[in-house]
C-alpha positions in Angstrom: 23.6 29.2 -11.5 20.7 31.2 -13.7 24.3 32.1 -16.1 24.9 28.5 -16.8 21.1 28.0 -17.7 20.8 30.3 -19.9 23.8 29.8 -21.5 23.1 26.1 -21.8 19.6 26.8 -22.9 20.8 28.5 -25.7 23.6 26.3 -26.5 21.5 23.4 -27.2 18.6 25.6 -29.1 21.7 26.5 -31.2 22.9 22.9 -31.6 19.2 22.4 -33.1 19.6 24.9 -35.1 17.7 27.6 -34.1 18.9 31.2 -34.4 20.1 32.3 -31.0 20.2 35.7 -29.5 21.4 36.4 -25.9 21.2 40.1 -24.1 23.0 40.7 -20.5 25.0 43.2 -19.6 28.2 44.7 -21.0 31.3 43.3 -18.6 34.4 45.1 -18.3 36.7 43.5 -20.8 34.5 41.4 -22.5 33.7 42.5 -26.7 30.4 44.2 -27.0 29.7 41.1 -29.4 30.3 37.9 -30.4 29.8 34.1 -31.6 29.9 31.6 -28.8 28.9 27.5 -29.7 26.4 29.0 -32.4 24.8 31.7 -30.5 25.0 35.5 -30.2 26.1 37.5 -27.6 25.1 41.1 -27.2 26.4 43.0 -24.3 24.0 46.0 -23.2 25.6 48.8 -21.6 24.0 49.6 -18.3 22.6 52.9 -16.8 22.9 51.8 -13.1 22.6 48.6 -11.4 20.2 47.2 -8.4 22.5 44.0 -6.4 22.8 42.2 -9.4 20.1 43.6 -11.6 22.0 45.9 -14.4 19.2 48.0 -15.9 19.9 47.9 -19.7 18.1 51.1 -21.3 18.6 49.6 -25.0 17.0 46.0 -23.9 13.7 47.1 -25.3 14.5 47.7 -28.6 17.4 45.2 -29.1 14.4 43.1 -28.6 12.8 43.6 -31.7 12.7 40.8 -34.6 12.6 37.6 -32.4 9.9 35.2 -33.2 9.8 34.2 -28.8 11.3 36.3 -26.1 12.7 33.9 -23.3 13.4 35.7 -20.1 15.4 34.2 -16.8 13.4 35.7 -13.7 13.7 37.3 -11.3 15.6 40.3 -13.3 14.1 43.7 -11.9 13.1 46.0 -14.3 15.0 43.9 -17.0 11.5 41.8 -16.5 9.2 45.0 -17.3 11.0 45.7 -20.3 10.8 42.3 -21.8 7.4 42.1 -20.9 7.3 45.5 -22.9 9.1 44.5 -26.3 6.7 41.1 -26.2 3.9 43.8 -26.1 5.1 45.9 -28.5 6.5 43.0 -31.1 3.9 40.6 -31.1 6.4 37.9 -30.0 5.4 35.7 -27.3 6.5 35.8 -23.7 8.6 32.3 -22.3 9.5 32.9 -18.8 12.1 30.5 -16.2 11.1 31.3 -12.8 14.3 30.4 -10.7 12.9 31.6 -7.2 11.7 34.0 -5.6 13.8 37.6 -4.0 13.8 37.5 -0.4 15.9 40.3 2.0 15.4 41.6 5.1 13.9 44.6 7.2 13.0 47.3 4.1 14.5 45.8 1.9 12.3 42.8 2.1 9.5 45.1 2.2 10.5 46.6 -1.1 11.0 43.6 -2.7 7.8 41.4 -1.5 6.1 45.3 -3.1 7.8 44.5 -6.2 6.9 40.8 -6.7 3.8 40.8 -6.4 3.4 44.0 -8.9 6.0 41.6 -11.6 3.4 39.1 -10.6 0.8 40.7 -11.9 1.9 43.3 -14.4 4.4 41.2 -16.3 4.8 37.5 -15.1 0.9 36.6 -16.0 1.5 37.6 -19.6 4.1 35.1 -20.1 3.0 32.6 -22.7 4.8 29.5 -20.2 6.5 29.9 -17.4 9.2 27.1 -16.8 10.0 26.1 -13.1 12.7 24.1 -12.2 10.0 22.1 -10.6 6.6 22.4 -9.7 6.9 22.0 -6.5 8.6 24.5 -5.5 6.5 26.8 -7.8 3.2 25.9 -6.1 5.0 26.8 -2.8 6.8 30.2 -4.1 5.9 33.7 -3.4 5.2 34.1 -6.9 3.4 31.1 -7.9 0.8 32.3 -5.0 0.3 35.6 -6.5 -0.2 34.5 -9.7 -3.4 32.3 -8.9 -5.6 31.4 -11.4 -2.7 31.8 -14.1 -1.0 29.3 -12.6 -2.0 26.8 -15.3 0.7 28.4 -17.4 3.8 26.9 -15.3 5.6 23.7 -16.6 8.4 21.7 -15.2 12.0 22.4 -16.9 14.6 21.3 -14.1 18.4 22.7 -14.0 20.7 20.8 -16.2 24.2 19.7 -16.3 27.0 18.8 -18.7 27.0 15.2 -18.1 30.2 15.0 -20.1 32.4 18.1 -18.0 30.7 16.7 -14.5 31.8 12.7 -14.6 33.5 10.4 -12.4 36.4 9.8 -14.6 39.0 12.2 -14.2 41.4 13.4 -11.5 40.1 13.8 -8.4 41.8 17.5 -6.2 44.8 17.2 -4.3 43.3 17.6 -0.9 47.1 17.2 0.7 47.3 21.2 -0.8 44.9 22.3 1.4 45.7 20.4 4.4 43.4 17.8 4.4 45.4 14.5 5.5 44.7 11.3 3.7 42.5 9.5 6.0 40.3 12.7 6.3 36.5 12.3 5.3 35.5 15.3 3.3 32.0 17.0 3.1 31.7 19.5 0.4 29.3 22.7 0.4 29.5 24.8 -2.8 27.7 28.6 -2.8 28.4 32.2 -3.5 29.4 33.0 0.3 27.4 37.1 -0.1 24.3 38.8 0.7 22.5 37.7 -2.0 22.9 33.7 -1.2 22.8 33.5 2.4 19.8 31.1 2.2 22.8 28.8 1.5 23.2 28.8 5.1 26.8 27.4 5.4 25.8 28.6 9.6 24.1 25.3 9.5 26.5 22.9 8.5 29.2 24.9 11.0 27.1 24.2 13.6 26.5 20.6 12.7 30.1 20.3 12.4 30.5 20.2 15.6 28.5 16.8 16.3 31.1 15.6 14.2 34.5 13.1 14.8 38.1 14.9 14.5 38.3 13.1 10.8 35.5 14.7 9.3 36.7 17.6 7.0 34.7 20.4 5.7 35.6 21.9 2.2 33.9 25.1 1.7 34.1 26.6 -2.3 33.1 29.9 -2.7 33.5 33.9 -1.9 31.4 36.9 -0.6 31.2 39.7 1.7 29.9 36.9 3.8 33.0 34.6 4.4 34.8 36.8 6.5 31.9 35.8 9.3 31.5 32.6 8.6 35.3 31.8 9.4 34.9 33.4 12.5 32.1 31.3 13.8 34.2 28.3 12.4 36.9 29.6 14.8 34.5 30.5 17.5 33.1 27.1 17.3 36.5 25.6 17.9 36.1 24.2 14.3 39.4 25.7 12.8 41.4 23.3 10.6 39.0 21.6 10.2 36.7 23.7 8.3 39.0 24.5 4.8 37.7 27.9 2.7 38.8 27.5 -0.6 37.6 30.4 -1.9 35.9 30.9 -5.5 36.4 28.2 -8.0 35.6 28.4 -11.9 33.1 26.2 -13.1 35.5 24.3 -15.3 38.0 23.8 -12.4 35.2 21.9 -10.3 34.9 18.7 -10.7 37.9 17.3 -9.1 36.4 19.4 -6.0 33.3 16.6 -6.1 35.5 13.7 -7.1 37.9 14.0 -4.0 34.8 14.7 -1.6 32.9 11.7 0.0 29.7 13.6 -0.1 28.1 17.4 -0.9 26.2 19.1 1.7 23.3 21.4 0.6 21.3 22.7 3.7 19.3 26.0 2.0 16.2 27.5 3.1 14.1 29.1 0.9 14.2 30.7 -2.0 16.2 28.0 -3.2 14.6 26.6 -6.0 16.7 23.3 -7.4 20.1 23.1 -5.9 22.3 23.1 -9.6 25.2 21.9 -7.0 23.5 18.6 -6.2 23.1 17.8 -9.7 26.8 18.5 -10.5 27.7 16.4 -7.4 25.6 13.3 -8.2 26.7 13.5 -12.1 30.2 13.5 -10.4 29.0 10.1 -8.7 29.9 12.0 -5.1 26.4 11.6 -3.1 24.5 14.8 -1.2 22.8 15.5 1.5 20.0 18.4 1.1 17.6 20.2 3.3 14.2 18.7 3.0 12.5 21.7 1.6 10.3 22.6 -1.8 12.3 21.7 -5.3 15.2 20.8 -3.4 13.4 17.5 -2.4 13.0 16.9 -5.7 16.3 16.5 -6.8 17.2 13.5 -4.3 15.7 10.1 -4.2 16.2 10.2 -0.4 17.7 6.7 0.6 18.9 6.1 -3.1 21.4 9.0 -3.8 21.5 10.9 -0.9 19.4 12.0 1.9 16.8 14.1 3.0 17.6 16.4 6.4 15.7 18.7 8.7 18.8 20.9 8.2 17.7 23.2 10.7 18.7 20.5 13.6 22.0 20.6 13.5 22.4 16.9 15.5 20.1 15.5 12.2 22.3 17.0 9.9 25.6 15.8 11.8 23.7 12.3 11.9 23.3 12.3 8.2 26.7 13.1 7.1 28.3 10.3 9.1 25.6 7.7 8.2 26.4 8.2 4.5 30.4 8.0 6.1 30.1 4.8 7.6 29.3 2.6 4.6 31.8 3.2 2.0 30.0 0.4 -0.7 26.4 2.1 0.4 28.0 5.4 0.0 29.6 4.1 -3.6 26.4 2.8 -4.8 24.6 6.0 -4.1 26.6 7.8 -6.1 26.4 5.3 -8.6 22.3 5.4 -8.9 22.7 9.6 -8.9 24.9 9.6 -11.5 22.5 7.1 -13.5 19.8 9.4 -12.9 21.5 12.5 -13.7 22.1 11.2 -17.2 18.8 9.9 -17.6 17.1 13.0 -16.4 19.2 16.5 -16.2 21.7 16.1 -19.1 21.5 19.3 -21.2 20.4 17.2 -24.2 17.7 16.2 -22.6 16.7 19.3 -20.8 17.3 21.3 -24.4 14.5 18.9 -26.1 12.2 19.8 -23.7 12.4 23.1 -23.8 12.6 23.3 -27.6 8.7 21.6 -27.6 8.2 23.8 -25.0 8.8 26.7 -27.5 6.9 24.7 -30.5 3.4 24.5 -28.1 4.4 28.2 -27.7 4.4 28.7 -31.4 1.3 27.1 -32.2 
């Protein structure tokens, strides 16, 4: 998700025709540089790397020269040293907050330590920060600890390729992965690791259970986690029913949200935005999400999809099948989120506002 962003970001700064430099890590494969749609690529080799934080020894200096310095947060230690070439080069500090890090045991310990020091030492230097809403900002570890700099943060919501995400086009061939024809598909889209198990795909297996024989669930995505997940499926009698399709490109999903009569989203915290419920609604397919900060921000509950307690799993069950009962209220709800998708997360749209964003900045 925080890879498309910044990689749309840029893209449309570029399309504006602003210079465009982007730093991440080397990849195994992948040229050390290169021109992509207008922008620059640099790939930093990396000394070591902390889950998925490389730590890029030459980030600090390849920083030099650049009239703004936008970083994508949380990035530990890769924050510190942008925070240290905006110090050293006079270039101002633009920072998008995507959500807090959370862990368990010591590990959450370590990184709650570490927060609130980026907080203090490197976050409250930032120029702007840019949630992807306010809402869940005011609620977020961080937006806490910052406190009195908290006048800094502006709204600058997830986007989507309104053009790639449509309702025109094929929709998948569910017959290939043993979905019959008269199934009803739910559709629940996350990195299936450590490091997204706020997804919380337990939740909608254990609501799956409230649900009728001809309720399908599609699951898209792969981890260190699926291995357990498919066995609660089985222990919860769910198997055949519950479909893992493993990890799907970006460019290959679409059809998923075209053939599905709905998207199920029920996270806890840290999520921030849900970039799957926007891809789903610009797809015309309706969601569900779990009532929480920034997620609730994303659906007009009622209009395009519905607002859950997603921790009862009877209230989740009881949402899924009263979006499945009525296919022309089901239709139209996907018709009003795809509207408001266009109107309000295209990349155009999101790209203008962060290009002001960056001339209030400059001024």
């Amino acid at each position: 998700g925080t890879g498309n962003v910044c990689y749309y970001h840029a893209r449309e700064l570029a399309r504006r025709g602003h210079a465009v430099d982007v730093f991440t890590a080397a990849m195994r494969g992948a040229p050390r540089t290169e021109l992509a749609d207008g922008m620059h690529i640099h790939r930093l080799p990396a000394l070591l790397q902390i889950g998925n934080a490389p730590i890029l020894p030459g980030l600090v200096s390849a920083l030099r020269g650049f009239d703004l310095i936008h970083l994508h947060y949380p990035f530990i230690l890769g924050a510190e040293m942008a925070r240290a070439a905006s110090a050293l080069y006079h270039a101002p500090l633009v920072i998008s907050f995507h959500n807090d890090l959370i862990g368990d045991g010591t590990r959450a310990a370590i990184l709650a330590l570490y927060q609130r020091a980026s907080a203090a030492l490197t976050v409250s230097s930032a120029a702007r920060v840019c949630a992807v809403s306010l809402d869940h900002y005011h609620a977020s570890n961080l937006g806490q600890a910052l406190g009195n700099r908290r006048e800094v943060a502006v709204e600058l919501p997830n986007g989507v390729d309104v053009d790639h995400f449509c309702p025109s086009g094929p929709a998948a061939d569910l017959a290939a992965y043993g979905i019959p024809p008269d199934a009803r598909v739910a559709l629940f889209v996350a990195a299936l690791d450590r490091a997204h198990h706020f997804k919380r795909l337990d939740r909608l297996l254990q609501a799956a259970k409230h649900l009728p024989p001809e309720v399908y669930l599609l699951v898209v995505g792969d981890g260190d986690l699926r291995a357990g997940y498919e066995q609660e499926a089985h222990a919860l009698g769910l198997t055949g029913r519950i479909v893992f399709v493993g990890s799907v490109g970006h460019e290959a999903m679409p059809p998923l949200f075209r053939a599905a009569h709905l998207t199920v989203m029920p996270s806890t915290p840290p999520e921030s935005f849900g970039l799957a419920l926007v891809e789903s609604l610009a797809c015309g397919t309706p969601v569900i999400a779990a009532n929480i900060p920034g997620v609730r921000t994303v659906v007009e509950h009622g209009s395009d999809g519905l607002l859950v307690d997603a921790g009862d799993p009877a209230a989740l069950a009881a949402a899924i099948q009263q979006i499945l009962a009525d296919e022309a209220t089901r239709q139209a709800m996907g018709q009003r989120g795809r509207a408001k998708v266009q109107a309000r997360y295209a990349w155009p749209v999101i790209g203008a506002r962060l290009e002001t964003i960056y001339r209030e900045v400059l001024r």
